[in-house]
N, C-alpha and C positions, 0 to 999 in steps of 0.2 A: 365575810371572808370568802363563801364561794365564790359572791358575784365580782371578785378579785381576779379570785383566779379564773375565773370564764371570760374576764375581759379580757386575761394575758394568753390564756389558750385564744381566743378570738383574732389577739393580734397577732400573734408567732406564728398561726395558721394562714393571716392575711400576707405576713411579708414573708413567706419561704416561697411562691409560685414569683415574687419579684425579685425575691433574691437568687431562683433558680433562671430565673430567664437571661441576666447579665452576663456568664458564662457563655450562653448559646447566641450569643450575634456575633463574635467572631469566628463559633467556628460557622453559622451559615453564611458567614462571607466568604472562610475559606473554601465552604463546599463549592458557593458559586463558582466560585475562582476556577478551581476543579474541574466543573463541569464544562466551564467555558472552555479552557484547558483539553478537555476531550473531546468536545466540539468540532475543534481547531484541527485535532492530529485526525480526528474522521473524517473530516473534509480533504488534507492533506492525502489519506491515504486513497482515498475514494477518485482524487486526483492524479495518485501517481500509475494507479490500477488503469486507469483509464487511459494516460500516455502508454502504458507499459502491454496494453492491449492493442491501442494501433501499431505500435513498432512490433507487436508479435506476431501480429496478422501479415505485414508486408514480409517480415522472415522468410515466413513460412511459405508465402505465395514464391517470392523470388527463390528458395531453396528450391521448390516444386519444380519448376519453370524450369532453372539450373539441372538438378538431374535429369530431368523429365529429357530434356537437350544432352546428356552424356550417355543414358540409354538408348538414345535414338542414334548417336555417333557411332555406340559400339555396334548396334545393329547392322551399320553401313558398314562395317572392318574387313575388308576379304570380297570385300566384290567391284562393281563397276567403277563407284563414286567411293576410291577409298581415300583420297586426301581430304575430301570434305567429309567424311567420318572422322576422321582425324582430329580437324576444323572443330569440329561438332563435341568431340571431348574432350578438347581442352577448354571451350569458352565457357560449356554447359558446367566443367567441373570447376573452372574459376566463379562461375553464378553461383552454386550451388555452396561453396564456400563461403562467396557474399553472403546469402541467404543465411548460412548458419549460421554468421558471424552476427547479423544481426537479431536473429532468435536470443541468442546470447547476452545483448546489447541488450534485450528487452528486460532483460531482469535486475540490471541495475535500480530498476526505479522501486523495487518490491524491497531490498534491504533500506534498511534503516538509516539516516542520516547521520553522519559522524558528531557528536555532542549537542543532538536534538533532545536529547532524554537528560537533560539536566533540574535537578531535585535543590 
C-alpha cells in the first residue's frame, strides 16, 4: 500500500511542472509580443526626438539671426541711416517670427500620434 501511494506522489509530482508550463507559452508569446511592441514605439520616439532636434536648432539660429537684425535696426532709429533702421526692423522682426514659428513647429513631433496607442 505505501509503495502505491509513493508511485502516485511520484507521478502527481512528475506532471504538475508539465502541467504548469502550458499556461506559460502564450503568455511568453504575449510578452514577446510586448516587448517587440516597445521596441518599436522606442525607436519611433528616439526618431522623432531626433527630427524634432534639427528643426529646433534651425528655430532657434534663424530666431537669433531675426532679432539679432531688429536690435541692430532699432539701434539705427534717429540718426543718419534711418530708413535702413527701418529696413532693418521689419525684415529682422519678420525673421524672428520665422524663427519662432519654427521652434514651435518643432514640437509637433514630441506629442503623441493620434490612434498610435491602440490596445
Amino acid at each position: 500500500m505505501y509503495m502505491n501511494v509513493a508511485k502516485l506522489l511520484l507521478l502527481s509530482l512528475l506532471s504538475v511542472p508539465a502541467l504548469a508550463q502550458v499556461p506559460q507559452e502564450p503568455a511568453l508569446d504575449s510578452l514577446k509580443r510586448e516587448i517587440l511592441a516597445l521596441r518599436i514605439q522606442v525607436t519611433d520616439i528616439q526618431l522623432n526626438l531626433a527630427m524634432s532636434k534639427k528643426k529646433f536648432q534651425r528655430g532657434i539660429v534663424v530666431a537669433t539671426i531675426g532679432y539679432s537684425v531688429t536690435i541692430a535696426g532699432g539701434l539705427m532709429l534717429g540718426r543718419t541711416q534711418d530708413d535702413l533702421g527701418k529696413a532693418l526692423l521689419i525684415t529682422g522682426g519678420a525673421t524672428g517670427l520665422v524663427g519662432t514659428f519654427m521652434l514651435a513647429d518643432a514640437f509637433k513631433y514630441l506629442s503623441p500620434k493620434k490612434g498610435r496607442n491602440k490596445r
